[in-house]
PATOR-131564 format. One record per atom (N, C-alpha, C, O): residue in one letter; x, y, z. Coordinates in steps of 0.1 Angstrom, whole numbers, plus 5000, padded with zeros to 4 digits. Each point is the difference from the previous one (the first is absolute). Layout:
<sites>
AXYZ/...
</sites>
This chain:
<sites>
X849318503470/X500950054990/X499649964986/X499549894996/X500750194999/X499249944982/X501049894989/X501149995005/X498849954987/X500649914993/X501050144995/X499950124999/X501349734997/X501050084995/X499949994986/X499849904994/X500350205002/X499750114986/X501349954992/X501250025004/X498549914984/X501449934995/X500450084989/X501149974994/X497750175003/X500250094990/X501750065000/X500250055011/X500749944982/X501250065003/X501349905002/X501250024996/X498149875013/X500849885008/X500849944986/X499450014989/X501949935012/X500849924991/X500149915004/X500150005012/X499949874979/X499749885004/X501249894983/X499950024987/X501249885021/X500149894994/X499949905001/X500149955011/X499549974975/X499049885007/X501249904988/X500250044989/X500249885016/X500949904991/X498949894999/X498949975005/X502449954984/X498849904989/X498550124998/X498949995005/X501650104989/X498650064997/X499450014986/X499150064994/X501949855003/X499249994981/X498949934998/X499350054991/X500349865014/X498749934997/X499249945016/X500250055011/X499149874986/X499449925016/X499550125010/X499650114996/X500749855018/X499450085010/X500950135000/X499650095007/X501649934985/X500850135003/X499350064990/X499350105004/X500649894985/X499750074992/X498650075004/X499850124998/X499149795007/X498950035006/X500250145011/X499450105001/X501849855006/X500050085015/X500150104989/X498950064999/X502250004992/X500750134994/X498550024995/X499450105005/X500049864989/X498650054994/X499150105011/X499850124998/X499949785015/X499250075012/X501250135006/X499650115002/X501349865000/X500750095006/X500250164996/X500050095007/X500249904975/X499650084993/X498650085001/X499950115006/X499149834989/X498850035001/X499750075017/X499350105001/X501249825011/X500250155009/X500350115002/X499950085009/X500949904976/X501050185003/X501749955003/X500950085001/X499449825001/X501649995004/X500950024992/X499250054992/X501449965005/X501649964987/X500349835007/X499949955011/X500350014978/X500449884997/X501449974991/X500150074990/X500849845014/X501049944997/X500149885000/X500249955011/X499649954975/X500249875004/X500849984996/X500550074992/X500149825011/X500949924994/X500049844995/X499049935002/X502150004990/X499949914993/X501249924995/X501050065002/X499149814993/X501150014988/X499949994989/X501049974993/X497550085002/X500149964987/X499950184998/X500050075011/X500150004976/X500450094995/X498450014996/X499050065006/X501049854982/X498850004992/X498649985013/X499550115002/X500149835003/X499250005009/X500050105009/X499050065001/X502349985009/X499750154997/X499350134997/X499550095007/X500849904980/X499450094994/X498949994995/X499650124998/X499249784999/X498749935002/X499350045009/X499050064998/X501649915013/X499050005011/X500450165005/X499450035010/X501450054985/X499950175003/X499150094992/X499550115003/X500549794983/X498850044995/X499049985003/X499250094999/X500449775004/X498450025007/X500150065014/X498850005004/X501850035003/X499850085010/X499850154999/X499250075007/X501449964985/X499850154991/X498449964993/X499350105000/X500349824997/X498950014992/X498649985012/X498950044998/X501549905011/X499049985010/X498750125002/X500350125000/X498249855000/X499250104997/X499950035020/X499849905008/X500450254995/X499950025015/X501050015000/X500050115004/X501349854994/X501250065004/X499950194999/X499450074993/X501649945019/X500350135003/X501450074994/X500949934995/X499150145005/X501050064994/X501550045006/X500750105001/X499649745002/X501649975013/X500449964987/X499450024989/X501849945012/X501549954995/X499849864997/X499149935007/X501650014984/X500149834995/X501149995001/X500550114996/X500949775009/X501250084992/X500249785002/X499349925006/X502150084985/X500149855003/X501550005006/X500550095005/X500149784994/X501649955005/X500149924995/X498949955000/X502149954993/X500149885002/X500849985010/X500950085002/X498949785005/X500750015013/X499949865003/X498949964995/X501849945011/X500349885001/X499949975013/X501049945005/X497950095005/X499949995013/X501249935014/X500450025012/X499849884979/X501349865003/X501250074999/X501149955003/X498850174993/X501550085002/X499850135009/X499350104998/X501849885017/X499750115003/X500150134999/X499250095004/X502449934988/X499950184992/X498350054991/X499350104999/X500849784998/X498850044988/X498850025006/X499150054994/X500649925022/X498850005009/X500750145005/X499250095001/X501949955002/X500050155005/X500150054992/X499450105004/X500949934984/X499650084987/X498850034999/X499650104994/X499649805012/X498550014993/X499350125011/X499650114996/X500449865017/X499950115009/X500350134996/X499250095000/X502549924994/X500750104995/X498950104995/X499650105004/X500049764980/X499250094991/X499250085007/X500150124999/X498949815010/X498950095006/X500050065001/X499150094997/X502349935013/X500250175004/X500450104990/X499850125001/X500649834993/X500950094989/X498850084989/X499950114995/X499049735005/X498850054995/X499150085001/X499850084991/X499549915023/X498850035005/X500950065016/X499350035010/X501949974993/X500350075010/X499849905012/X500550045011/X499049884987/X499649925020/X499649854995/X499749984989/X500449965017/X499349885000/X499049975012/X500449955011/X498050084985/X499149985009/X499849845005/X500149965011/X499649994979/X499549824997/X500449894992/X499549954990/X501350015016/X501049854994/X498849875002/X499649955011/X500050024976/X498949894999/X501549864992/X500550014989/X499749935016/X500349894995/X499749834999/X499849925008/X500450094980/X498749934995/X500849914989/X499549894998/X501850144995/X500349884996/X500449895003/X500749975010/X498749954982/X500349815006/X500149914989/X499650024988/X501049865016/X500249894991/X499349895004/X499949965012/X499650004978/X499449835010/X500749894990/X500050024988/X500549855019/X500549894992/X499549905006/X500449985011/X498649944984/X499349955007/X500649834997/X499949974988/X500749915021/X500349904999/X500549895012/X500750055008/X499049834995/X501049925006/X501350065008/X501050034993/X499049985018/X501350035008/X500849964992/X500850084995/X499149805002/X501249844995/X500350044988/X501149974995/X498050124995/X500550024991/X500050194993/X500350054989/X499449995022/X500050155003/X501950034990/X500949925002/X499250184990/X501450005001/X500350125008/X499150085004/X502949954999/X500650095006/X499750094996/X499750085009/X500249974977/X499450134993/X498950065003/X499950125000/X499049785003/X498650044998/X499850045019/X499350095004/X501449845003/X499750025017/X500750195000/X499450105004/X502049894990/X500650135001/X499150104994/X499850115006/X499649864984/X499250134996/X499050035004/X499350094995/X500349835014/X498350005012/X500450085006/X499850124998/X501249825011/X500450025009/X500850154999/X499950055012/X500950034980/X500550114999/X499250064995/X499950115006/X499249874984/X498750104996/X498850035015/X499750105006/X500149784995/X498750035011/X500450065013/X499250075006/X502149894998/X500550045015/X500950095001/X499950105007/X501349884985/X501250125003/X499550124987/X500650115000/X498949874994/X499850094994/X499250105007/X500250124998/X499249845007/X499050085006/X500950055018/X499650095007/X501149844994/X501250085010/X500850124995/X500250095008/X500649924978/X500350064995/X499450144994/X500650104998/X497749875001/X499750154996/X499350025014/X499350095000/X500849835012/X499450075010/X501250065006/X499750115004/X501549874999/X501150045005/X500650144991/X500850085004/X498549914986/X500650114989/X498950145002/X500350124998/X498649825005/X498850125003/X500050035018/X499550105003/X501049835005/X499550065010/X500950165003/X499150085002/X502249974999/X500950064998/X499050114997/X499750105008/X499849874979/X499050114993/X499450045008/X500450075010/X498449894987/X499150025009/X500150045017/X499450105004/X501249845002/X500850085014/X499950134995/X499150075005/X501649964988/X500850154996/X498750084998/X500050125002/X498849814993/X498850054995/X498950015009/X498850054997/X501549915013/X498750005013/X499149865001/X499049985007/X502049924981/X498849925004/X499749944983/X500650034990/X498249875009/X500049894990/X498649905008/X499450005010/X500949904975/X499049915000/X501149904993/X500750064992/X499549815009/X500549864992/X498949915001/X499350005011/X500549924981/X498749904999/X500849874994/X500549994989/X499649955020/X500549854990/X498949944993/X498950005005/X501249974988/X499049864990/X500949885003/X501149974997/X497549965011/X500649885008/X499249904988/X499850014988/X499749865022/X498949914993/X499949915011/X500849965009/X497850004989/X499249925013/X500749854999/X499749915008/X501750074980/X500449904997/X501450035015/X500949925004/X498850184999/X501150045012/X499349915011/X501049965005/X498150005001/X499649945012/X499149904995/X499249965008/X500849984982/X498649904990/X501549954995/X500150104992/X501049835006/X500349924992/X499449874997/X499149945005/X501950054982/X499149934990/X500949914992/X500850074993/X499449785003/X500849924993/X500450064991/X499250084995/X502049914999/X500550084990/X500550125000/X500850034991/X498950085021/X500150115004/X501250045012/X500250105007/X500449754989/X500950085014/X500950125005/X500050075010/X500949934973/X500450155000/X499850145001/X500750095005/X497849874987/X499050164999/X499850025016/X500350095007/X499049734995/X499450065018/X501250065011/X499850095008/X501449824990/X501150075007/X500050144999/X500050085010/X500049954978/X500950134997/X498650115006/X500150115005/X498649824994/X498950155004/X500249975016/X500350095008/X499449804993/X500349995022/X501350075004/X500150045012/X500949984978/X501050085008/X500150174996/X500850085006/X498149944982/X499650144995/X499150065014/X500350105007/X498349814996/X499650015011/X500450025015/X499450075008/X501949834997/X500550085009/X500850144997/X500150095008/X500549904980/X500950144998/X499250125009/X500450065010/X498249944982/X499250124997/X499750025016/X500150115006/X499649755002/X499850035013/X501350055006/X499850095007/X500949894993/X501650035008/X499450144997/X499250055007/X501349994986/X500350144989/X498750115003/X500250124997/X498949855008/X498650065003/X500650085013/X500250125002/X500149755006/X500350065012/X501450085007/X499950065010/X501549944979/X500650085001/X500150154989/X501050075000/X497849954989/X500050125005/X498950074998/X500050094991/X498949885017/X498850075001/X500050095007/X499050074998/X502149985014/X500450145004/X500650104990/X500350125003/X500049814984/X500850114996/X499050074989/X500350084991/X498349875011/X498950044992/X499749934985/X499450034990/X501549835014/X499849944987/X499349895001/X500749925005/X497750024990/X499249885002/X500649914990/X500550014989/X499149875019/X500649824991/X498849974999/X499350055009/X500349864980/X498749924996/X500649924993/X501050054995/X498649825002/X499649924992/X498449924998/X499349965009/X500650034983/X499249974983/X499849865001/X501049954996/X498149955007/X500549894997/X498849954993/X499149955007/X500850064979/X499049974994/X499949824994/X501149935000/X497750014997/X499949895001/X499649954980/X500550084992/X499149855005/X500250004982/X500050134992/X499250095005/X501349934987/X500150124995/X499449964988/X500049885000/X499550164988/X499949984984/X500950114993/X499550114995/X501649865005/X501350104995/X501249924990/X499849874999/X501050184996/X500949894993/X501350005006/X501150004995/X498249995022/X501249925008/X500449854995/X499249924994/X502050065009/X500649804994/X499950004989/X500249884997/X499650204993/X500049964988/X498250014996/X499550044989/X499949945021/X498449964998/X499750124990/X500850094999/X498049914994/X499250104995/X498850025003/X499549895001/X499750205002/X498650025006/X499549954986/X500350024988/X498749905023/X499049914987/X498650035004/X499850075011/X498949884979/X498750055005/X499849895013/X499450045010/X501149844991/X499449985012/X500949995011/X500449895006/X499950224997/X500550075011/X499450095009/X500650075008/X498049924989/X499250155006/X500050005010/X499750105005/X500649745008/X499550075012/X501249995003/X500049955011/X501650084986/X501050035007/X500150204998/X499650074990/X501149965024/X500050175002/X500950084983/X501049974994/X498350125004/X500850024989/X501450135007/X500250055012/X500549974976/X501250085010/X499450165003/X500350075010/X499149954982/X499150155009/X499149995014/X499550095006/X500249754997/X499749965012/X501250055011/X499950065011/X501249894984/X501150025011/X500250135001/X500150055012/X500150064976/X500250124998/X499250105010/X500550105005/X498349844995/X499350075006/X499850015015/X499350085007/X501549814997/X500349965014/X501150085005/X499950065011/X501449964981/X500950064997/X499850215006/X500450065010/X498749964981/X499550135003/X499250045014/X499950105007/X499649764993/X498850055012/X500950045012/X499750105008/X501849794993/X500449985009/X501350195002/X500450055010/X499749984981/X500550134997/X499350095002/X500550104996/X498649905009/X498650095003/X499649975011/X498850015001/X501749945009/X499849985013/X500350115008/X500850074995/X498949985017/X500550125007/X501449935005/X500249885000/X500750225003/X501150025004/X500149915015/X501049935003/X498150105004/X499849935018/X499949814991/X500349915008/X499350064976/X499449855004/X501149944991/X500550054990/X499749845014/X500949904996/X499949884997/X500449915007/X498850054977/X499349844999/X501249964994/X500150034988/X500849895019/X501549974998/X499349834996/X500949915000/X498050054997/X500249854989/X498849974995/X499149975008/X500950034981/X498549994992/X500049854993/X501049964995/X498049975006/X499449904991/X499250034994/X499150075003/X501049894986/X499050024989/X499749874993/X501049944996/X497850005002/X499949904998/X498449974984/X498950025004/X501149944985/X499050044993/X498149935011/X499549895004/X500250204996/X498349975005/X499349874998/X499349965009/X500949964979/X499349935001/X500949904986/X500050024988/X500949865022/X501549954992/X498949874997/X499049955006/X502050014981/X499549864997/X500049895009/X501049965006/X497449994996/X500249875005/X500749914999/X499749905007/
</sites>
């Protein structure tokens, strides 16, 4: 059977204003898809719909944005809504927004665990519960979690983040298996350093041998281009050659 042809395909990818979403909306585009990201900033936003519009190789699909607060669930089925309302279907739910707070259990605060923890996990329950309906209705889909290798690699200081991706990672597995009869594939993503302005960080020059976010992006597509019969329901990605 030949790869699936994403020319046509509609695709929302949240946290898609900068980092690895913004990356994914770039490649996704440039296959031909419609793209819908989302965000909370307005201004960023609108930034990164411009350089996706400006991308050289882009095809001539759709850009469109949302602001959308993933941690809320009306606001995660609104976002679905848009899609359809947009582009008529929702082919491919990439979710990909995340928070990292990186600290001491002991001095971790209440705020910063809840916002891991509702960003990285229930949020990502909320627009997969909000998209599957769809897609059912539509023959079928793709969801891709963006996990992190910090999901089975914990790390001091990381307890939240690593909580919140180890239980993003079983989600995606539960979730794989109840409904891949209905023609809809689960994957997750679990990429390893990124050079992105995740945590606050900024990509610096000596960052080169961590994966950049069009490394992930492009993992993203490959995996959307798979035949229909194959199912690589969990990817590592890891940079080639990491600091000693």
């Amino acid at each position: 059977m030949d790869m699936l042809d994403l020319e046509g395909r509609s695709a929302v990818v949240t946290g898609g204003s900068r980092g690895i979403g913004l990356a994914t909306a770039i490649a996704l585009r440039v296959a031909g898809a419609d793209v819908l990201i989302c965000g909370r900033s307005v201004d960023a936003l609108a930034s990164a719909s411009s350089r996706i519009r400006a991308e050289p190789g882009a095809m001539n699909s759709t850009v469109t944005t949302a602001v959308v607060d993933v941690r809320d669930s009306e606001q995660a089925r609104r976002l679905v809504q848009t899609s359809v309302e947009q582009f008529g279907r929702l082919d491919f739910l990439i979710n990909n927004a995340g928070v990292g707070r990186f600290a001491p259990l002991a001095e971790l605060t209440t705020d910063a665990w809840r916002e891991m923890v509702d960003t990285n996990l229930s949020g990502v329950f909320y627009c997969c519960r909000a998209a599957i309906p769809v897609m059912r209705e539509h023959g079928g889909g793709w969801i891709i979690n963006v996990s992190s290798l910090a999901a089975t690699h914990p790390f001091s200081g990381g307890s939240a983040y690593c909580a919140s991706k180890a239980g993003l990672n079983a989600l995606t597995e539960s979730l794989m298996q109840e409904v891949r009869h209905d023609g809809i594939r689960v994957s997750c993503i679990s990429p390893g350093s990124v050079d992105t302005e995740f945590a606050g960080n900024a990509p610096s020059s000596g960052s080169g041998w961590k994966l950049s976010g069009a490394d992930v992006a492009q993992a993203v597509v490959d995996l959307l281009r798979h035949p229909p019969r194959s199912l690589p329901s969990r990817v590592e990605i890891r940079p080639s050659t990491p600091r000693k």
